[in-house]
C-alpha positions in Angstrom: -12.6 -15.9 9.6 -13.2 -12.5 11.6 -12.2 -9.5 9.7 -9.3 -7.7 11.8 -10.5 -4.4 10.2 -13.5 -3.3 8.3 -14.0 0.4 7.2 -18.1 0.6 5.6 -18.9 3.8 3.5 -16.5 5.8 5.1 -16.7 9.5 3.6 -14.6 12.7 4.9 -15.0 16.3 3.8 -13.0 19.6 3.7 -15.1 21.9 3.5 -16.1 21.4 -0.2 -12.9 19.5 -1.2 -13.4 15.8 -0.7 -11.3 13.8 1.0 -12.8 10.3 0.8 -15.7 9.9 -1.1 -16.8 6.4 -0.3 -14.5 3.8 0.7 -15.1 -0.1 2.2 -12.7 -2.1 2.6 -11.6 -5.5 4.9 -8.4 -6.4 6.2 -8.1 -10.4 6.9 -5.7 -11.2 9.6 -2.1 -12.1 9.3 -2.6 -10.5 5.1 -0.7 -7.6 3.8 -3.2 -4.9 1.9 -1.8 -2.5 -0.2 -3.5 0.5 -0.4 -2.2 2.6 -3.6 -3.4 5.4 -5.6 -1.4 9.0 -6.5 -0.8 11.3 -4.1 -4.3 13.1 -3.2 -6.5 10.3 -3.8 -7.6 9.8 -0.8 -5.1 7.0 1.1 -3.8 9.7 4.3 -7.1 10.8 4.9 -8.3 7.1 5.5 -5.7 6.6 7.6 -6.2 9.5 9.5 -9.6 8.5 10.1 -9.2 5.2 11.1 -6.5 6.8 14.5 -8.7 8.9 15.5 -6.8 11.9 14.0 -9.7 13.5 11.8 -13.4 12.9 12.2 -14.9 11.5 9.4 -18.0 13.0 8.1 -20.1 9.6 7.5 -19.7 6.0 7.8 -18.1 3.1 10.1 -15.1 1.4 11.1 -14.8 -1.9 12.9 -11.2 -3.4 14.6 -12.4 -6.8 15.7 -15.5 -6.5 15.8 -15.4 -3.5 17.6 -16.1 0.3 16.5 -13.2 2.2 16.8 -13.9 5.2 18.1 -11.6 8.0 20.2 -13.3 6.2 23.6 -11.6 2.9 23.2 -7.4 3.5 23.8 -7.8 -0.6 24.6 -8.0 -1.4 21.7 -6.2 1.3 20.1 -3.3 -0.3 21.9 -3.7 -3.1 19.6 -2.7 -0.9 16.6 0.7 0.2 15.0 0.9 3.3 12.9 3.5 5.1 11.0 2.7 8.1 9.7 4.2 9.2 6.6 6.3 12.0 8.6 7.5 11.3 12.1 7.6 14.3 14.1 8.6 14.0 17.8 10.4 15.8 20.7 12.9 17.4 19.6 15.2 17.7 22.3 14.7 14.2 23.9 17.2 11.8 23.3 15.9 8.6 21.0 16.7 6.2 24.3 14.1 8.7 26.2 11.4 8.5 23.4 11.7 4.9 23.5 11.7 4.3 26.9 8.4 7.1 27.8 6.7 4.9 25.1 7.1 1.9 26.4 5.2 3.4 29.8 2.5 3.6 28.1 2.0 -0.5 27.4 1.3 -3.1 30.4 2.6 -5.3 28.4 6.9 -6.2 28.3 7.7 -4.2 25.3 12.0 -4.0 26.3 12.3 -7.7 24.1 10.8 -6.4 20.7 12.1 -2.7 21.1 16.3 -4.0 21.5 15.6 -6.2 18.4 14.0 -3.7 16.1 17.0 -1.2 17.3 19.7 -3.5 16.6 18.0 -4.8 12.8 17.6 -0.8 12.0 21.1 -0.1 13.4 19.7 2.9 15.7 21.9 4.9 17.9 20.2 5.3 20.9 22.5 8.0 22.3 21.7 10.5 19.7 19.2 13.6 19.7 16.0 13.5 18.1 16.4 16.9 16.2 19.9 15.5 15.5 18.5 12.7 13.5 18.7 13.0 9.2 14.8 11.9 7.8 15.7 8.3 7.2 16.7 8.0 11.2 13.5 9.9 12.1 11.3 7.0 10.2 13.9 4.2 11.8 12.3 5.5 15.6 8.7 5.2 13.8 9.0 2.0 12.6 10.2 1.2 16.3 7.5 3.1 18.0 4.9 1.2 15.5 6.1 -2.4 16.3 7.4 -2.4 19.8 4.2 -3.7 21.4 3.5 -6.3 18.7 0.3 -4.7 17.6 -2.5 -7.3 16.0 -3.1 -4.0 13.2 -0.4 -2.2 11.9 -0.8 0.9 9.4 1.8 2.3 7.4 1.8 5.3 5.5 4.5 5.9 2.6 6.6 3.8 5.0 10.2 3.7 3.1 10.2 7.7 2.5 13.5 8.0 3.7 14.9 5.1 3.8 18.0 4.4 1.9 17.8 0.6 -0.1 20.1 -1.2 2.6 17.2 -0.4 5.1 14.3 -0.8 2.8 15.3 -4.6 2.6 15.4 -4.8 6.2 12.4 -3.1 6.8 10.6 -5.4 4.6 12.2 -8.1 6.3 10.7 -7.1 9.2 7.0 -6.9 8.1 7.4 -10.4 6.5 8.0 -11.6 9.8 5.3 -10.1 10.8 3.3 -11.6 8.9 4.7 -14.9 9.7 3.6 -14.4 13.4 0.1 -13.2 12.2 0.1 -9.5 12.3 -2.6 -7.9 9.5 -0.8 -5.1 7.4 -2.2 -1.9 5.9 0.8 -0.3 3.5 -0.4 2.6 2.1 2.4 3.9 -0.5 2.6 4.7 -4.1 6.2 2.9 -4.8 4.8 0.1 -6.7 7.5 -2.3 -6.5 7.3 -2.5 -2.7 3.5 -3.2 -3.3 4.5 -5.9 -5.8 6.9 -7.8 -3.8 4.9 -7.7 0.0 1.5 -7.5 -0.3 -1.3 -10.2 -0.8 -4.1 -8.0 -2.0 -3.7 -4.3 -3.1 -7.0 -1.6 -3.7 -6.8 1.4 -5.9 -8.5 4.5 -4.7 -8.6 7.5 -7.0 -10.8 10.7 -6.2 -11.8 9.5 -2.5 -13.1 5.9 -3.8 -12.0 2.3 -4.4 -11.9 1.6 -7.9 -10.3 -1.7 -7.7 -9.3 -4.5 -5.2 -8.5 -7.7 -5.7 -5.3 -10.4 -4.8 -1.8 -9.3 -6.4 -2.2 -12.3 -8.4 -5.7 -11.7 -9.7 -5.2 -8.5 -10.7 -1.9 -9.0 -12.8 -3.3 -12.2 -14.4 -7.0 -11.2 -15.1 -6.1 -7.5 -16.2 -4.3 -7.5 -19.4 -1.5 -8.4 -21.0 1.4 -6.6 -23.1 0.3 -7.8 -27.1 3.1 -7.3 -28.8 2.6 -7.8 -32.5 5.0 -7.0 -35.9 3.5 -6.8 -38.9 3.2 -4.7 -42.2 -0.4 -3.9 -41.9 -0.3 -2.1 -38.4 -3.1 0.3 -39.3 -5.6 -2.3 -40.5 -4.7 -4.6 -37.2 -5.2 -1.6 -34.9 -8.7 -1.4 -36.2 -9.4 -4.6 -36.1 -8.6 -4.7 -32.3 -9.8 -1.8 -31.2 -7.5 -2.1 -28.1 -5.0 0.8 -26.5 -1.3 1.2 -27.6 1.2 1.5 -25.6 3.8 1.9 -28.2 3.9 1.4 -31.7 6.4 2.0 -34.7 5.5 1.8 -38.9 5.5 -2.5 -38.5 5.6 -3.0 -34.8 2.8 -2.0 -32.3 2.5 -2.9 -28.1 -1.5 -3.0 -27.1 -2.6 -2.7 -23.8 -4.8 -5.8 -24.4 -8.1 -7.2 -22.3 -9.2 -10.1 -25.1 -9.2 -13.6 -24.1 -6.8 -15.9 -26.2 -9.9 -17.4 -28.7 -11.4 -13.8 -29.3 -8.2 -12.5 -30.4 -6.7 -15.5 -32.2 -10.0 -15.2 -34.7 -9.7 -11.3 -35.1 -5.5 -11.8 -35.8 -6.2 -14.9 -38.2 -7.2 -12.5 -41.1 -4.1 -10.6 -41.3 0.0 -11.5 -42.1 1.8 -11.7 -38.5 5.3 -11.8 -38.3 5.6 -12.2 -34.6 3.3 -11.8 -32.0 4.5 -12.3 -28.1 2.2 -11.9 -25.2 3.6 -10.7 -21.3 2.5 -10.1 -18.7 1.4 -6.3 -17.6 3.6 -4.7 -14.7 2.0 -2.9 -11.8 3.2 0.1 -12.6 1.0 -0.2 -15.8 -1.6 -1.2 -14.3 -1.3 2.1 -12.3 -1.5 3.9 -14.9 -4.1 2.1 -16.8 -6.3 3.3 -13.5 -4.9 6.9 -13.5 -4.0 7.6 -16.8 
C-alpha cells in the first residue's frame, strides 16, 4: 500500500530557535493521524512546511510518490488545509469567497460545497469581516473539503467551534474517511484525538517521540495501579513506579510492569484492594510532557 504522504528528516530553523528538529512520519490512505504535542512543539511549523508556506531548512516530503515542492500546484490541488486561523477578504461576501475558489478547480466542486454549507448551517449572504471566529473556521472547513482533496490537513481544527458543530464537523471527517480521504489532525484537545484518529505521534521539542495506533499506545503504555494498603511506604519501594496520587493507605501508580512481574513484587505485602484501568490520553500526554 502506497504511502499518501511521507515527510523524511524534515528539519526547520529560526534563526537559532528550532522549529522542527527531526521529524518522519507516513500517512496511509483513507487513516486519520493525529498529530499532538503542546503548543510550540513543533506541529504548525510541519504543517507549514508541508504547503509550501515556510522553507524548511533540510529534509523531504513525498505526496504520492511525488516531492512536493512550490513547482507542483497539480498536486497541491489534491490537498485540503485548514489553518489554525482563517483569515480572508474582508469585505467579500462568504457566497463570493466560495464561488472565486471554486474557479480555481477543473473539477465540479458546486455538489460538495452546497452540502458542506447546509451541514455547517452557513449563511451565505453574510460579510466575511461580519463573521464571529467559529463562522470564520465554518468557511475553512468549506474551502478545505470542497474539491474532495485525496490529503487533507488540519490544524487546531475545532478552535472556535461551539460543541453542536464540533459533532458535525467530526461527522464530516468520518465520512471522509469512509470515502477514503487520509487525515492529518494536528490539535492538542485530546478527546477529539481519542475518539477520530487511528494512529496519533507525539512531537515535543521539533521531534517525534512516539507513534503508534490509538490502540497500541493505550494498551501497551501503562495502566492506572490502584492499590490500598497499610504499608504504602514499603509497597512504593518495592515498585519503584510513579504516583499519580496517593493518601496514608491508598496510592495510584503510573505503572509499566507486566501482570507476572508485579503479582510476585505485590505477593510479599498485605493488600486490601488492588484495581488496575486503563490510562487516559490525557495522561499519557502528560506522561510525554510532564
Amino acid at each position: 500500500m502506497e504511502n499518501i504522504l511521507e515527510i523524511k528528516h524534515l528539519k526547520k530553523y529560526y534563526g537559532n530557535i528550532v522549529g522542527v528538529e527531526d521529524v518522519t512520519l507516513t500517512l496511509k490512505p483513507g487513516e486519520i493521524y493525529g498529530f499532538i504535542g503542546p503548543n510550540g512543539a513543533g506541529k504548525s511549523t510541519t504543517i507549514r512546511t508541508i504547503m509550501g508556506l515556510i522553507n524548511k531548512n533540510e529534509g523531504k516530503i513525498f505526496f504520492n510518490g511525488e516531492e512536493l515542492n512550490i513547482d507542483n500546484p497539480k498536486v497541491k490541488a489534491e490537498i485540503g488545509y485548514l489553518p489554525s486561523e482563517v483569515n480572508l477578504y474582508g469585505n467579500m461576501i462568504v457566497k463570493e469567497i466560495f464561488n472565486y475558489h471554486e474557479s480555481f478547480y477543473k473539477k465540479d466542486t458546486h455538489k460538495k460545497r452546497t452540502k458542506l454549507v447546509k451541514l455547517l448551517k452557513i449563511d451565505e449572504t453574510k460579510r466575511v469581516e461580519d463573521l464571529s471566529l467559529g463562522n470564520l473556521k465554518k468557511i475553512g472547513i468549506v474551502l478545505a473539503l470542497m474539491h474532495s482533496p485525496k490529503l487533507l490537513i488540519l490544524d487546531e481544527p475545532t478552535s472556535g467551534l461551539d460543541p453542536i458543530m464540533q459533532k458535525v464537523f467530526h461527522d464530516i471527517l468520518k465520512a471522509e474517511k469512509e470515502l477514503g480521504t487520509t487525515i492529518l489532525y494536528s490539535s492538542h484537545v485530546l478527546s477529539e484525538v481519542s475518539n477520530l484518529c487511528d494512529r496519533i505521534g507525539f512531537i515535543k521539542d521539533g521531534v517525534i517521540i512516539k507513534e503508534d495506533e490509538l490502540v497500541n499506545i493505550k494498551n501497551n503504555n501503562y495502566t492506572y495501579l490502584k492499590i490500598k494498603s497499610n504499608g504504602i511506604s514499603e509497597i512504593k519501594k518495592e515498585l519503584n513506579l510513579k504516583v499519580k496520587e496517593e493518601s496514608e493507605t491508598d496510592v495510584v501508580f503510573f505503572n509499566d510492569l507486566d501482570a507476572n512481574t508485579l503479582l510476585k513484587k505485590l505477593s510479599k505485602y498485605d493488600i486490601e484492594k488492588l484495581l488496575i484501568e486503563e490510562v487516559s490520553l490525557e495522561d499519557l500526554f502528560d506522561k510525554y510532557y510532564r
